[in-house]
TORPAZA-50867 format. One record per residue: residue number from 1; x, y, z of N, C-alpha, C in turn; residue in one letter. Coordinates in steps of 0.1 Angstrom, whole numbers. Each point is the difference from the previous one (the first is absolute). Layout:
REM residues N
n: NUM, nx: X, ny: Y, nz: Z, cax: X, cay: Y, caz: Z, cx: X, cy: Y, cz: Z, res: a $
...
REM end
This chain:
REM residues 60
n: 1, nx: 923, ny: 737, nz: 923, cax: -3, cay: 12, caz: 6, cx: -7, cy: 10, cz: -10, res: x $
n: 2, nx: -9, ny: 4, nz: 5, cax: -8, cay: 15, caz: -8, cx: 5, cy: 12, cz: 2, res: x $
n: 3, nx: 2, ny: 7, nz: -11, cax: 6, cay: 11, caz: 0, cx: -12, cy: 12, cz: -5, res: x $
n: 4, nx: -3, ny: 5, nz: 14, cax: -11, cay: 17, caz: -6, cx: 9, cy: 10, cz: 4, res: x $
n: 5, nx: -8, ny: 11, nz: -4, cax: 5, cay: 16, caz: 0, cx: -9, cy: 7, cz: 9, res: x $
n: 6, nx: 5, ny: 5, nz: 13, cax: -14, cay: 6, caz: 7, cx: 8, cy: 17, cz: 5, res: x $
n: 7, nx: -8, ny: 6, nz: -2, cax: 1, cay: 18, caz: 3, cx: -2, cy: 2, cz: 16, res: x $
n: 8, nx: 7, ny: 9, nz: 10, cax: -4, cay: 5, caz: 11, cx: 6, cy: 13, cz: 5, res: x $
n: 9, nx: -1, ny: 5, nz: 5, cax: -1, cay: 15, caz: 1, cx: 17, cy: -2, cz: 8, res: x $
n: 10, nx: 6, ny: 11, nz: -10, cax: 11, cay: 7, caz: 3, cx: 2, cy: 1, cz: 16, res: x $
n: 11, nx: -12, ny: 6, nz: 5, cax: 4, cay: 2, caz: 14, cx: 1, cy: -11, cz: 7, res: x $
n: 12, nx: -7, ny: -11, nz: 1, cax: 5, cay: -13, caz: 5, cx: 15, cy: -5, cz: 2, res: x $
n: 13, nx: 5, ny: 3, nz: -13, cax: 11, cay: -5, caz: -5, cx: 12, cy: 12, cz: 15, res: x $
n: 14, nx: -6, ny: 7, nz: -1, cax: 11, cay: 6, caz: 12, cx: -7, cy: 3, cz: 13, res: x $
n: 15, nx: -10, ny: -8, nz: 1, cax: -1, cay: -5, caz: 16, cx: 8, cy: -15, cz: 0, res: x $
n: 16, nx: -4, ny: -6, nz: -9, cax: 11, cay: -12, caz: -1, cx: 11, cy: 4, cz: 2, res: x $
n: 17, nx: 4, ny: 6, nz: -4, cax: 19, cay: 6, caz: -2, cx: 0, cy: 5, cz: 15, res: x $
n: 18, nx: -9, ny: 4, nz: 6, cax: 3, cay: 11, caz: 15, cx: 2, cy: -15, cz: 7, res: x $
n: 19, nx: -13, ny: -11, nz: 0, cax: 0, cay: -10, caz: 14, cx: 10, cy: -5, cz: -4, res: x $
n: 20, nx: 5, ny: -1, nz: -10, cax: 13, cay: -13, caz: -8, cx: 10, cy: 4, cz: 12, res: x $
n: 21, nx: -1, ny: 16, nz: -4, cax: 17, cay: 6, caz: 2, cx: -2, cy: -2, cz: 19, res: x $
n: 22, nx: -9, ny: 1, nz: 7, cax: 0, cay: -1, caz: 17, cx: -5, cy: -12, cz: 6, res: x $
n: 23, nx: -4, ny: -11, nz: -13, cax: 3, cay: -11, caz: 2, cx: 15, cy: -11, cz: 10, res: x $
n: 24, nx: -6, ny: -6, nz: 7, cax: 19, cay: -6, caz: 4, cx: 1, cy: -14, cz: -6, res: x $
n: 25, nx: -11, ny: -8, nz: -6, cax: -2, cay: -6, caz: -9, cx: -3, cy: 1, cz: -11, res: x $
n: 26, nx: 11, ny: 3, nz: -7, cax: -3, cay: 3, caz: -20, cx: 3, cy: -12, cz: -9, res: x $
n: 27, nx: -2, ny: -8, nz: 9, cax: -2, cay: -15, caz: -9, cx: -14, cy: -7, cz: -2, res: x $
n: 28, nx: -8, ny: 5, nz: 7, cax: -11, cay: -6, caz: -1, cx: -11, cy: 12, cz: -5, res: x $
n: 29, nx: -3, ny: -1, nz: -16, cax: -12, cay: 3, caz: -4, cx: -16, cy: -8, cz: -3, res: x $
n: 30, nx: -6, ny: 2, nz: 5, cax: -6, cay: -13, caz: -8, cx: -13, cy: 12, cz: -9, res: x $
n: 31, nx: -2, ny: -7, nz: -11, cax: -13, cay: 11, caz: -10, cx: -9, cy: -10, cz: -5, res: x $
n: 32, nx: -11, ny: 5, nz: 4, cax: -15, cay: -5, caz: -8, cx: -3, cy: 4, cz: -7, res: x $
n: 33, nx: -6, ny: -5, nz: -10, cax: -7, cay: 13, caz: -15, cx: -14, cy: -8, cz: 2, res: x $
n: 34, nx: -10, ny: 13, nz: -1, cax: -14, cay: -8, caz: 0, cx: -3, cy: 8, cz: -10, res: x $
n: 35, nx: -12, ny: 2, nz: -5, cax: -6, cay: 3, caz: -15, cx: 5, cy: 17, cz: 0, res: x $
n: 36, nx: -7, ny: 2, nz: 16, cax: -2, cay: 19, caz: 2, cx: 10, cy: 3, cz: 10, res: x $
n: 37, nx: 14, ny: -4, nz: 4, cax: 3, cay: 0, caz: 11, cx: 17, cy: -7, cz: -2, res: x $
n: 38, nx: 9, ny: 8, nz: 10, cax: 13, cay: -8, caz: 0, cx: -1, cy: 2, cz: 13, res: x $
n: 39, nx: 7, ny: -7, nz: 9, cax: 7, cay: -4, caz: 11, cx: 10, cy: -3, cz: 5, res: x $
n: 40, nx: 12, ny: 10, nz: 4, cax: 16, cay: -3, caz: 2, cx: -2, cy: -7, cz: 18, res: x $
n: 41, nx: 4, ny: -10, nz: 4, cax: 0, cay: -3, caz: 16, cx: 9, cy: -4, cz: 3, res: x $
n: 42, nx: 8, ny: 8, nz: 10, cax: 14, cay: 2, caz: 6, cx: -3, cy: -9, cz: 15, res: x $
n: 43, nx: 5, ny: -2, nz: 11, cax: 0, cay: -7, caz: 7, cx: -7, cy: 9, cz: 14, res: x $
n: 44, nx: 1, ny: 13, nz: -1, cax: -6, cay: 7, caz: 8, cx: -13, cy: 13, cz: -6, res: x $
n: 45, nx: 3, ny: -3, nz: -11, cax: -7, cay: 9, caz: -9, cx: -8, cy: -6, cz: -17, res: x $
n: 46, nx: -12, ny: 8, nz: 1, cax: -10, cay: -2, caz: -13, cx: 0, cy: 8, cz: -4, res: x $
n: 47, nx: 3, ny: -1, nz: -19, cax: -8, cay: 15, caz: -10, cx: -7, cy: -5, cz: -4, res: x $
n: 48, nx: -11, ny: 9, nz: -4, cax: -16, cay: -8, caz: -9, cx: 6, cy: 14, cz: -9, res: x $
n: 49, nx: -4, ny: -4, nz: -15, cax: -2, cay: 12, caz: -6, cx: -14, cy: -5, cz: -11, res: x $
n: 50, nx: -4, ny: 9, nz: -10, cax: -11, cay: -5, caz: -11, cx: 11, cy: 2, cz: -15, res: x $
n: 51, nx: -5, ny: -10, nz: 0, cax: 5, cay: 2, caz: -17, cx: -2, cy: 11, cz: -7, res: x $
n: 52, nx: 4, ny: 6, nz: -13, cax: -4, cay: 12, caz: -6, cx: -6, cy: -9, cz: -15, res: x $
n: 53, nx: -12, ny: 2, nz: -2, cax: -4, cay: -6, caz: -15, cx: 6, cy: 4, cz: -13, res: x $
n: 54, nx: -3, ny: -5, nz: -11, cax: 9, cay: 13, caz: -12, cx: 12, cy: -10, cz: -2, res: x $
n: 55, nx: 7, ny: 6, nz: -10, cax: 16, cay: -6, caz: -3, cx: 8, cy: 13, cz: 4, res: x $
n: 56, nx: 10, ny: -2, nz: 0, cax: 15, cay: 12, caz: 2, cx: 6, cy: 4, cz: -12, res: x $
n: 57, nx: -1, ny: 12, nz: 0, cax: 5, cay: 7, caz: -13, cx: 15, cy: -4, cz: 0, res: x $
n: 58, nx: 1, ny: -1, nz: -17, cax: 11, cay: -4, caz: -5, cx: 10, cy: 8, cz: 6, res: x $
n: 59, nx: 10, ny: 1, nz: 0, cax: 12, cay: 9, caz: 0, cx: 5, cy: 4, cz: -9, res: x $
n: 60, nx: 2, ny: 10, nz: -4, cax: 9, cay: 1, caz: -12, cx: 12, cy: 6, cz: -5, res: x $
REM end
């Protein structure tokens, strides 16, 4: 298996969190990674989001 690091916008991450949560199937995620693009596909529901270019600041 290949292991990358890909960036996407904060706000995705809690529309994900909204359909998750009114989801009545929270077993089935399925995610695509294309070069510019993720894809979460739930059984009634699609997110498209774009990747963010750049690396993620450290934390410190």
């Amino acid at each position: 298996m290949t292991q990358s690091t890909s960036l996407f916008p904060g706000k995705s991450l809690g529309e994900l969190n909204k359909i998750l949560s009114q989801s009545a199937d929270k077993s089935v995620c399925d995610i695509l990674l294309s070069d510019r693009t993720i894809e979460f596909s739930l059984p009634n529901t699609k997110l498209i989001s774009r990747l963010l270019e750049g690396e993620c600041p450290q934390n410190q």
